[in-house]
ROBA-192844 format. One record per atom (N, C-alpha, C): residue in one letter; x, y, z. Coordinates in steps of 0.1 Angstrom, whole numbers, plus 5000, padded with zeros to 4 digits. Atoms other than C-alpha are relative to their C-alpha. Layout:
aXYZ
...
This chain:
x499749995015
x279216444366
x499550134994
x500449865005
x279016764346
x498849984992
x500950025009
x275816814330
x500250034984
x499750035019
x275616724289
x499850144997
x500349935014
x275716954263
x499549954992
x500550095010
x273616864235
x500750124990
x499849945017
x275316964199
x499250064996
x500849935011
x273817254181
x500749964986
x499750035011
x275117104151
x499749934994
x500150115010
x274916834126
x501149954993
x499550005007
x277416844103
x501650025009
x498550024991
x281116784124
x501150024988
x498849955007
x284116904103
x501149985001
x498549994991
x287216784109
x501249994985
x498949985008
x290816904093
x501449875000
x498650085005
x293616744075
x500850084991
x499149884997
x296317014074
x500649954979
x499550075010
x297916774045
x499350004990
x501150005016
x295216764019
x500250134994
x499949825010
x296217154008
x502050035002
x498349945001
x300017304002
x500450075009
x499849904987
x299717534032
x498850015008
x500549954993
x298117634062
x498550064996
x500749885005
x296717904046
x498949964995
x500550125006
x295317684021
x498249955007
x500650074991
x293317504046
x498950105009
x500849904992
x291817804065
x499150054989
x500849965010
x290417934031
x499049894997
x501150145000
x288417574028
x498950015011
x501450014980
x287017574064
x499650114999
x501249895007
x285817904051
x499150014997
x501049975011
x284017854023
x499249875009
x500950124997
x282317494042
x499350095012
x501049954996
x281617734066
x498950135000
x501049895008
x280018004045
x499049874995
x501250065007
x277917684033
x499149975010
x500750074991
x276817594065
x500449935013
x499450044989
x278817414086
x500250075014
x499649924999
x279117524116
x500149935016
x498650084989
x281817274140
x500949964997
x498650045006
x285317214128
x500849935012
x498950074994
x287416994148
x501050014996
x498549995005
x291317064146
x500649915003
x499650154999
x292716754139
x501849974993
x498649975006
x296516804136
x501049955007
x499250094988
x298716524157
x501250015002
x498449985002
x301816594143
x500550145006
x499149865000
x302016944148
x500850035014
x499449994987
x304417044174
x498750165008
x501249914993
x302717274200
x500050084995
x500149895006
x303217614190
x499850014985
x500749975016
x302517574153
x498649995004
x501150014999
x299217404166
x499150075008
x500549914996
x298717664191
x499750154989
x500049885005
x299217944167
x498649994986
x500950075014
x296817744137
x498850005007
x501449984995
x293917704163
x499950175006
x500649854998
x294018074174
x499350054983
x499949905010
x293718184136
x498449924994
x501550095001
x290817854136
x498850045007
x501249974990
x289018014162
x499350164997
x500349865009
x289118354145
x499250014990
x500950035007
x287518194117
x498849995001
x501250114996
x285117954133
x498750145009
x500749824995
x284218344154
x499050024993
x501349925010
x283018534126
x499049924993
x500950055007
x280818274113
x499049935013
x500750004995
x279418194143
x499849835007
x500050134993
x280517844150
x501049925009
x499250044990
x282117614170
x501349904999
x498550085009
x285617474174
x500349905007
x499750134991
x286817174189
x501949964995
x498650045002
x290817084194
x500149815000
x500250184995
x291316674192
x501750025009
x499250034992
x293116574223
x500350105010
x498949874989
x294916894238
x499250105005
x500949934991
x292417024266
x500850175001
x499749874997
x294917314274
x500050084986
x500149995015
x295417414235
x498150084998
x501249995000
x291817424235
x499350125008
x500249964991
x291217624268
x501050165000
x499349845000
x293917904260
x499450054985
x500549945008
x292417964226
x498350025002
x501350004994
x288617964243
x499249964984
x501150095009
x287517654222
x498849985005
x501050054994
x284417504226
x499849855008
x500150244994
x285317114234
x501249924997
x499050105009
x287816854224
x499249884998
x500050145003
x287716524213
x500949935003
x499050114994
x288916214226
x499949884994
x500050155003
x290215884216
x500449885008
x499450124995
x291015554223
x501250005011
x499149984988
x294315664240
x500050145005
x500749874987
x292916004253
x500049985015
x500449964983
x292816144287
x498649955003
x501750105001
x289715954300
x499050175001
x500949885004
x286416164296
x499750065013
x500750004988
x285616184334
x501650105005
x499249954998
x288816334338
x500650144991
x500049895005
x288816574312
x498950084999
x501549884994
x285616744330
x500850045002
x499549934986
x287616794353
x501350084994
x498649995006
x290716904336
x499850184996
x500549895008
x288517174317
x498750085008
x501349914992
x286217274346
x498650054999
x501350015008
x283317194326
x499350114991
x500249935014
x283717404300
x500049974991
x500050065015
x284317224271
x499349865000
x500250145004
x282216984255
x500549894997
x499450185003
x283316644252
x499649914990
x500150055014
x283316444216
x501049875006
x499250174994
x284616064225
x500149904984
x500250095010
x285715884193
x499849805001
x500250125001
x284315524189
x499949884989
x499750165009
x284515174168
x499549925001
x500750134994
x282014974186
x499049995008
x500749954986
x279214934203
x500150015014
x499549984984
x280714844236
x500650195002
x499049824995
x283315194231
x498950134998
x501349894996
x279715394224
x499249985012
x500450014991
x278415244253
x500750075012
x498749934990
x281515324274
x499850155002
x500249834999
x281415674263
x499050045006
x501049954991
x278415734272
x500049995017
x499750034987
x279015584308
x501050095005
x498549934997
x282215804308
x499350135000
x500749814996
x280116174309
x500450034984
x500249885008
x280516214272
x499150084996
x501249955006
x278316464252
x499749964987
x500750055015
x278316304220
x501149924997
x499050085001
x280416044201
x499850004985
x499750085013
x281615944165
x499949885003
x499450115001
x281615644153
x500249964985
x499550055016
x283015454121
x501649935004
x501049985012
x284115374101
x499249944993
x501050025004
x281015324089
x500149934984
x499850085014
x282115264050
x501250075001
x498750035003
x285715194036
x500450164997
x499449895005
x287715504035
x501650035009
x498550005001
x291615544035
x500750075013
x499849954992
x291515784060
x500249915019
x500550054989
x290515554086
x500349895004
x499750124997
x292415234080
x500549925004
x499050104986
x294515184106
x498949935010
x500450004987
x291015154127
x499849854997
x500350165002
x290114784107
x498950034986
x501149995009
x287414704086
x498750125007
x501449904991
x284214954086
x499249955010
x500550104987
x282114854115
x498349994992
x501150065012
x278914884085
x498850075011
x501149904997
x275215054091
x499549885009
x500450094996
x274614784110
x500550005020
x499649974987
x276514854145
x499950194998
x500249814995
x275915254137
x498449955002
x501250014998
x272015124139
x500249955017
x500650084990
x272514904169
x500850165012
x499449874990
x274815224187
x499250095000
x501349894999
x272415454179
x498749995007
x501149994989
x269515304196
x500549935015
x498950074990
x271715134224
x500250135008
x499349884993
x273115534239
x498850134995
x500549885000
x271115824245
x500750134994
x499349905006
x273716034231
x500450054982
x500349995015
x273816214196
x501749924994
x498650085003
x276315974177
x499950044982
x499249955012
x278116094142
x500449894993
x499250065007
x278815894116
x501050004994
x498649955010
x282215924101
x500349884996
x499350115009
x284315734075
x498949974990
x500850025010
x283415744044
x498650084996
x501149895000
x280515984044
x500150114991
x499949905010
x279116144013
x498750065002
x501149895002
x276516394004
x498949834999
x500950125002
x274616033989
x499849925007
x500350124983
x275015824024
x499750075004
x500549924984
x273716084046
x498849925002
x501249975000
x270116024037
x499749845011
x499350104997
x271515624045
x500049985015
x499749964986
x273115704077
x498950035005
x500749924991
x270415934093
x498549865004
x500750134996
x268115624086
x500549885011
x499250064991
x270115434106
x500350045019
x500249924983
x269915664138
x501150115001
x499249914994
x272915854132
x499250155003
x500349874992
x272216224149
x500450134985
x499449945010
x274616374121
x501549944997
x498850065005
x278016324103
x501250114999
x498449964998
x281816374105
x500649954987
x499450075015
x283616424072
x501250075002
x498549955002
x287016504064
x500150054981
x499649955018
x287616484023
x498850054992
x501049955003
x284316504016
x499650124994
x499949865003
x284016874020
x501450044993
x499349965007
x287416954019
x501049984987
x499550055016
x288316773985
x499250084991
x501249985008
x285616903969
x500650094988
x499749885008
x285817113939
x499550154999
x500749914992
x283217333953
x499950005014
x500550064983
x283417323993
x498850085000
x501149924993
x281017593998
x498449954994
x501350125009
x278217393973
x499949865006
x499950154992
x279317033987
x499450035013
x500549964981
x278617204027
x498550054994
x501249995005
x275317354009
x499349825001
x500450114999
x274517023999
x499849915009
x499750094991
x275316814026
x499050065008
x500549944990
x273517064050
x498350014997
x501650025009
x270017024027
x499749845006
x500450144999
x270316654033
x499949965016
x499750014989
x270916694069
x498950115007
x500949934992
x268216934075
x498549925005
């Protein structure tokens, strides 16, 4: 099994292409959150056919470059591997994790999304390097997964797996402090930041609370 990577990060970023009018739009956001701080974005774009999503994570990795952080594709190892990401993320119906060592020749970090303590246990059994879990509290984004799974299975996952676990769903600047009591490592937002009416103050903030 490939040896871990441990996250230099905290703060996990992940896009939703749809929350802005363009592209463009969207790249100017993951900017400014990462002029506040942030500094791991996840490209989280399922729909996109390949070549749009190829051409969107080169211009993501150009970004993520000059500021010095790291990018993560969800799902598409190759995608990932011709733009010289740092990792993907996997889910539920993902390529298993033990298989996307291998896929990626142990270059890219491994991010395993989870819902449960058993699927944080798993992961970790599986060679990931880190995992989400949620959602943690009710949020729209997330509600095909069920009800939240509540600070109460992010406590028991957190001391249950040696590996740094994320809280996502629902995650505000005012739950961090929440969360981190709870065991989480750090957190995965989506609207959070990029709703904001300030991103680059919101990622400020968030990254105060997270220090």
């Amino acid at each position: 099994m490939p040896q871990k990577m441990t996250p230099a990060f905290r703060l996990y970023l992940i896009t939703d292409r749809k929350l802005f009018a363009s592209p463009a739009e969207m790249l100017q956001a993951i900017e400014q959150a990462l002029e506040g701080g942030a500094a791991a974005v996840q490209l989280r774009e399922k729909d996109l056919p390949t070549r749009e999503l190829l051409a969107l994570a080169y211009a993501m990795r150009n970004v993520t470059q000059r500021h010095g952080a790291r990018l993560f594709l969800n799902d598409r190892i190759d995608i990932a591997l011709a733009v010289s990401a740092d990792g993907v993320q996997l889910g539920r119906t993902s390529m298993p994790v033990h298989a996307a060592h291998k896929a990626a020749g142990g270059r890219l970090m491994i991010g395993c999304s989870t819902h449960s303590l058993d699927e944080a246990r798993q992961a970790q059994e599986d060679g990931a390097d880190f995992i989400t879990l949620g959602p943690v509290y009710e949020t729209p984004s997330k509600m095909r997964y069920g009800a939240p799974v509540g600070l109460r299975v992010l406590r028991d996952a957190a001391g249950s797996v040696s590996l740094p676990v994320f809280a996502i769903g629902g995650i505000t600047t005012e739950r961090i402090p929440e969360v981190l009591q709870h065991g989480a490592f750090g957190i995965a937002v989506i609207a959070a930041i990029l709703t904001a009416k300030n991103v680059r103050k919101t990622t400020e903030e968030c990254m105060r609370e997270l220090s």
